[in-house]
Structure formats: C-alpha cells, structure tokens
Residue frames as qw, qx, qy, qz and C-alpha x, y, z in Angstrom:
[[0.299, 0.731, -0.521, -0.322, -1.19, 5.29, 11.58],
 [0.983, 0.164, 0.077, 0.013, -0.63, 1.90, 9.69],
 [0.331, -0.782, 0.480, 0.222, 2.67, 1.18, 10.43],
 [0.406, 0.654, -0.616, -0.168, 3.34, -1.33, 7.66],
 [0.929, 0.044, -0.367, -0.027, 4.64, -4.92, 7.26],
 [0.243, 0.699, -0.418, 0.526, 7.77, -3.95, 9.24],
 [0.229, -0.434, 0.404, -0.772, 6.27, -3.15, 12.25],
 [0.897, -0.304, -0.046, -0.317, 4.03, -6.68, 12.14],
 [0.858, 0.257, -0.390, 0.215, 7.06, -8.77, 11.88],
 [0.580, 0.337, -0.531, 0.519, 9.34, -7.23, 14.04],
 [0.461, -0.718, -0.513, 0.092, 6.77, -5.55, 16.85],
 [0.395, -0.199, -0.077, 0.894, 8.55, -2.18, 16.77],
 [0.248, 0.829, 0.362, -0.346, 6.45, 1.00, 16.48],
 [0.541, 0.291, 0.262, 0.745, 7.65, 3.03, 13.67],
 [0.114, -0.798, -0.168, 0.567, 7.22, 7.04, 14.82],
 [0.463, 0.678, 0.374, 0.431, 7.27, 8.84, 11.34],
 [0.273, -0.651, -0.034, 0.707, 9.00, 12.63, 12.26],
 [0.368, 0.880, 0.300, -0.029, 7.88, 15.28, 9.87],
 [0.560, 0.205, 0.030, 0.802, 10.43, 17.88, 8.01],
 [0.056, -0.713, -0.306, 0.628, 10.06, 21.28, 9.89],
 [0.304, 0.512, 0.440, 0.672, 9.28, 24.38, 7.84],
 [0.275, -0.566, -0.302, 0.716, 10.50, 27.73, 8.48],
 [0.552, 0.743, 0.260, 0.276, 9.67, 30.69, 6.36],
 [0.644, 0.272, 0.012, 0.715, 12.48, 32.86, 5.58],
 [0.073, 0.125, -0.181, 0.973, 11.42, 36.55, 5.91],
 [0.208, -0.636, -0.743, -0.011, 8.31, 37.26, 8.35],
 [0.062, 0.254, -0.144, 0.954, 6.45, 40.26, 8.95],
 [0.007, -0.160, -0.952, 0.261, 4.03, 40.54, 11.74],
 [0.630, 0.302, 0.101, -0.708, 0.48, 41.68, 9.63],
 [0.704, 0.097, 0.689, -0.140, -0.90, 38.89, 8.63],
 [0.587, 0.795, 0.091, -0.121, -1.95, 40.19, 4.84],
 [0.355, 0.758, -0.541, -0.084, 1.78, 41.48, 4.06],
 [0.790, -0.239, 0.524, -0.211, 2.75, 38.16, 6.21],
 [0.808, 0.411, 0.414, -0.078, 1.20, 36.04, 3.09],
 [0.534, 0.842, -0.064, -0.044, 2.68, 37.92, 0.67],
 [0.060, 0.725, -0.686, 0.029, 6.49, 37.45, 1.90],
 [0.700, -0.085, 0.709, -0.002, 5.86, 33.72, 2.23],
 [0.751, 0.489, 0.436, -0.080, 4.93, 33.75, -1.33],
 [0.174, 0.969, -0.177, 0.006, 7.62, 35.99, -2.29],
 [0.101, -0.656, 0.735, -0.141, 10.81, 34.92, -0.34],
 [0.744, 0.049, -0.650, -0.148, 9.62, 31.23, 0.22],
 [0.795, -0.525, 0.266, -0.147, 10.09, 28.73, 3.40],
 [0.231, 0.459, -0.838, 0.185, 13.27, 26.23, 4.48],
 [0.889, -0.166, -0.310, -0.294, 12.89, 22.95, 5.23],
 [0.031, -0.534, 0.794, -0.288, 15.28, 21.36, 7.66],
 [0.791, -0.116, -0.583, -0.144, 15.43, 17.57, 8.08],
 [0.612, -0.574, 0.351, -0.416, 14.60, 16.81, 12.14],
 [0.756, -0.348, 0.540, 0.121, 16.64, 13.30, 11.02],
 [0.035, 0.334, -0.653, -0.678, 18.77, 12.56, 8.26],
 [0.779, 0.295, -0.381, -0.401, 17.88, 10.78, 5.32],
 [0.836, 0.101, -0.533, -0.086, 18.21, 7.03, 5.82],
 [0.298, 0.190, -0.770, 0.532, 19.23, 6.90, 9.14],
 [0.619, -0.449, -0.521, -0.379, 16.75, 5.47, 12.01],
 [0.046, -0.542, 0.462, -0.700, 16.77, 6.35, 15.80],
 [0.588, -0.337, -0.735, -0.033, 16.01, 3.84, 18.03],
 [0.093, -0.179, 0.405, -0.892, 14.37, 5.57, 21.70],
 [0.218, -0.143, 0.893, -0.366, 12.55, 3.83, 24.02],
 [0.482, 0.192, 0.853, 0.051, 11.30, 0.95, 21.96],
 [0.525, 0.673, 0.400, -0.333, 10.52, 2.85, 18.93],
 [0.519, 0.040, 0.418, 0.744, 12.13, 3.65, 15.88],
 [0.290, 0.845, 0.228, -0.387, 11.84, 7.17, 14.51],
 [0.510, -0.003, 0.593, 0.623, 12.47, 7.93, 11.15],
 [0.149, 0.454, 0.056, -0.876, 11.61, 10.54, 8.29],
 [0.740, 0.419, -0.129, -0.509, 9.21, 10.17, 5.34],
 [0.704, 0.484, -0.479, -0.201, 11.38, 9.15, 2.76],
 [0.033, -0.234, 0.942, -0.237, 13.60, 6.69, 5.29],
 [0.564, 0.112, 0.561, -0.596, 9.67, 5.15, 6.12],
 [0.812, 0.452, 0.018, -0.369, 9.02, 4.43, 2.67],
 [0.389, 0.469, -0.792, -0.044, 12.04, 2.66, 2.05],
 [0.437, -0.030, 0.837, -0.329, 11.11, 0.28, 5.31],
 [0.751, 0.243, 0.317, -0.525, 7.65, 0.00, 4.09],
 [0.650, 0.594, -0.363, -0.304, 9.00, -1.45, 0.81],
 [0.015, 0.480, -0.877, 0.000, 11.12, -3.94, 2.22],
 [0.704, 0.115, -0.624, -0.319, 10.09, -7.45, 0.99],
 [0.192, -0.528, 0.734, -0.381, 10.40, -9.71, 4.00]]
C-alpha cells in the first residue's frame, strides 16, 4: 500500500482500518440469506472516528476518509 507523501516525510507507517459491515437481519440458507441483505440492508460502524488518528506502536491508524485528508496535505 502506497502510503503517500506523509509517510515519506515523516517515516510513520500509515495503517488504513476499514469500516466494518454488519447486515441487519440474517437467515441461515444462503438463497433467502441474499434476499434479506437486499431487503433489510447492512450497518456500517466506524472501527475509528472520523478525523481522529491512533498512534500504536509506531504506526498511525486511521480510517478512509481521515487518510485522504493526510494524503492531501501540502507539505
């Protein structure tokens, strides 16, 4: 993963953390399964906030949208 200008300058990895993703109402045949995902839908839950960055041993972890704001930073 191309961590960006960030990460040359300051020698910190950057550790991207996905948003989990639960679906809502499960049933366990696969076929009807599909059909209540597509029906009821899924929840997302953010595994860190928005803009806020976790520093743990020597890395920084952060979600998407906090990642693209680094990447963007002019330095």
């Amino acid at each position: 993963m191309n961590n960006g200008i960030f990460a040359k300058y300051t020698g910190i990895p950057i550790i991207v953390v996905p948003d989990s993703k639960k679906q809502n109402r499960t049933h366990k045949k696969k076929r009807i399964n599909k059909k209540w995902a597509k029906r009821y839908g899924y929840t997302t839950y953010n595994s860190i906030e928005d803009e806020k960055v976790i520093m743990m041993n020597g890395s920084m972890y952060v979600n998407p949208r906090a990642y693209y704001k680094l990447k963007s930073i002019e330095l």
